[in-house]
C-alpha positions in Angstrom: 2.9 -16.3 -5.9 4.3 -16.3 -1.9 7.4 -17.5 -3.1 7.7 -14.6 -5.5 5.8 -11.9 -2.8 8.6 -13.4 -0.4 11.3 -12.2 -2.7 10.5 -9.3 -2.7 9.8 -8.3 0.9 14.0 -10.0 0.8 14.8 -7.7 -1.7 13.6 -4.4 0.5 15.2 -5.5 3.5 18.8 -6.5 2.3 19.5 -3.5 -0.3 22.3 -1.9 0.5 23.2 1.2 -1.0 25.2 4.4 -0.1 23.1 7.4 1.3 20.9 7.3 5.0 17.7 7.9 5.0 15.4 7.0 7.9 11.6 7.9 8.7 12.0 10.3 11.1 9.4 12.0 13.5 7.6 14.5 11.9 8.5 13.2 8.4 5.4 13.9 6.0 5.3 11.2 3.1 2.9 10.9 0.3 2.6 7.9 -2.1 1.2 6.7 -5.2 0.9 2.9 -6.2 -0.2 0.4 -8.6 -1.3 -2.8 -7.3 -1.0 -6.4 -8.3 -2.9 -9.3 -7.7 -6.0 -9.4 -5.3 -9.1 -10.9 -4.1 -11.4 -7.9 -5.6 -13.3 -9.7 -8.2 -12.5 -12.8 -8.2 -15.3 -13.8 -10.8 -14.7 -13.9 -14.5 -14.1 -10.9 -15.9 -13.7 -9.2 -19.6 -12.0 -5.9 -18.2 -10.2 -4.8 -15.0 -8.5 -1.4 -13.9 -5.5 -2.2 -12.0 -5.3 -1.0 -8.3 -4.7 2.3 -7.2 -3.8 3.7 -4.2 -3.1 7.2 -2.6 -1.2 6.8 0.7 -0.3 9.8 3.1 1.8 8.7 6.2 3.4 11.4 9.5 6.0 10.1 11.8 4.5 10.6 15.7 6.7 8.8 17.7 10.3 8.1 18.4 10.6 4.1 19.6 14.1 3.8 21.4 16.7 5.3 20.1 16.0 5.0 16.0 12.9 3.6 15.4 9.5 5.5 14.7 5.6 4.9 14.5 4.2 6.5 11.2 0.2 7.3 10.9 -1.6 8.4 8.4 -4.1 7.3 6.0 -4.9 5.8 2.3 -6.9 5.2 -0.5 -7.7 2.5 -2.9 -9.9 1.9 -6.4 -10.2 -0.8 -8.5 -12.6 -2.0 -11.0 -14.0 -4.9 -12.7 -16.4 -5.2 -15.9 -18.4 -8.1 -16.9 -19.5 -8.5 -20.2 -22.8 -10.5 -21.6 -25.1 -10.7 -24.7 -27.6 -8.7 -22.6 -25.9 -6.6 -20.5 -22.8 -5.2 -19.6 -22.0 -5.6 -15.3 -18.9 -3.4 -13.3 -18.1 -3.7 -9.4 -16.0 -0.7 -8.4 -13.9 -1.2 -4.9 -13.2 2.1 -3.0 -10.9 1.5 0.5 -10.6 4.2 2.7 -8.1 3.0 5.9 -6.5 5.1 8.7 -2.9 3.2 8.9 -0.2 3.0 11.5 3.3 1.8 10.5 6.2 0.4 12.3 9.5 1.9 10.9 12.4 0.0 11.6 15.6 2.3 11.7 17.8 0.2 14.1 18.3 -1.9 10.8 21.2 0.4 9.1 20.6 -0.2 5.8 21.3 2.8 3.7 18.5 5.0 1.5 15.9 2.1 2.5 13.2 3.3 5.3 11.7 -0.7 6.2 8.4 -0.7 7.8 5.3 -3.1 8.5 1.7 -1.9 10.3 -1.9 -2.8 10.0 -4.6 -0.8 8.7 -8.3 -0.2 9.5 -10.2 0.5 6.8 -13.8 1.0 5.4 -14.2 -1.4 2.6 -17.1 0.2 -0.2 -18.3 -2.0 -2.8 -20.8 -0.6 -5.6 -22.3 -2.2 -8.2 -23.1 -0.5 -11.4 -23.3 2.8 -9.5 -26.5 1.5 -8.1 -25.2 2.1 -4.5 -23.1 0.1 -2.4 -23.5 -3.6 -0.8 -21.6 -6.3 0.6 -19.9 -3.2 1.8 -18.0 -4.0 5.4 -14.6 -2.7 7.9 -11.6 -4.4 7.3 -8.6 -5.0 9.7 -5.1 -6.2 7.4 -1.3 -6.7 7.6 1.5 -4.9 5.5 5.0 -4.7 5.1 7.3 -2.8 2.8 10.0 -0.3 2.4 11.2 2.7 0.7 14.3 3.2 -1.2 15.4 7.3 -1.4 17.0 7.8 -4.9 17.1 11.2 -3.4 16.4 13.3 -0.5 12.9 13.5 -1.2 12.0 10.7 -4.1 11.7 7.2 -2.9 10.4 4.0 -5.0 7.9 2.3 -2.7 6.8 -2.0 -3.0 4.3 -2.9 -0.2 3.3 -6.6 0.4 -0.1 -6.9 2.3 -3.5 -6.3 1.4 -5.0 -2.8 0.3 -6.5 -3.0 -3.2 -4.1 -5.7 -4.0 -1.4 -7.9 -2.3 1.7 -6.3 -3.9 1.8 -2.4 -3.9 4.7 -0.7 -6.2 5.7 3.2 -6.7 6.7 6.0 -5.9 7.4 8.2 -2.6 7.9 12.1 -1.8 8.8 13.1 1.3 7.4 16.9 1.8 
């Protein structure tokens, strides 16, 4: 699995294709992604959702000439059902994070916006709707990028750790 999650992150940093686009300040940049792999529910299980995740992200601040810090925030869900002769059991995982991303301009790669960050979130973990435990803040890693297939529509892969380790989708710059 790293040496595949490390092809990837490759993959997003040496694309090379023929239109600019860079994260700018006051970019606005809303994404939605399907998530891969993970630590949520690591039990046995008879049914899973896959990850979900809802990411909003504003560039603040010009670094140097090119580059720019991104904040913004995000949202995760996953499930898991476990199934017995007596009783059926789900975990739902909810992560809400405030983010801040690096966004590395000064790379000149055409239509790809590369970035990594770290994001604080607020990890909630119910169980069969009977309220939340084991519930707790979490502090992770992430890199990824963004290649524009237009001016406004980007496909997005993230490696790191929201609701899963690998992140793929789509991007719209407002």
């Amino acid at each position: 699995m790293k040496k595949f999650l490390s092809l990837v992150a490759m993959a997003l940093l040496f694309t090379t294709v023929t239109v600019a686009q860079e994260f700018e300040q006051d970019d606005n940049i809303v994404s939605l992604g399907i998530g891969l792999g993970g630590d949520f529910g690591s039990f046995d299980t008879t049914k899973s959702s896959p990850g979900l995740s809802l990411q909003y992200e504003k560039g603040i601040w010009n670094i140097g000439e090119q580059d720019v810090i991104g904040l913004g925030g995000y949202l995760g869900y996953k499930s898991y059902t476990y199934k017995t002769d007596d009783a059926d059991y789900k975990w739902t995982y909810t992560i809400i994070g405030v983010r801040g991303a690096y966004h590395v301009n000064s790379l000149e790669v055409e239509n790809l916006d590369a970035y990594g960050g770290l994001m604080l979130s607020y990890n909630i973990l119910s169980f069969d709707g009977e309220g939340s435990y084991g519930s707790a803040m979490g502090l992770t890693a992430f890199i990824g990028g963004r290649w524009y297939f237009t001016d406004q529509w980007a496909a997005m892969a993230e490696i790191g750790y929201g609701v899963s380790y690998l992140t793929v989708g789509v991007s719209y710059k407002l």
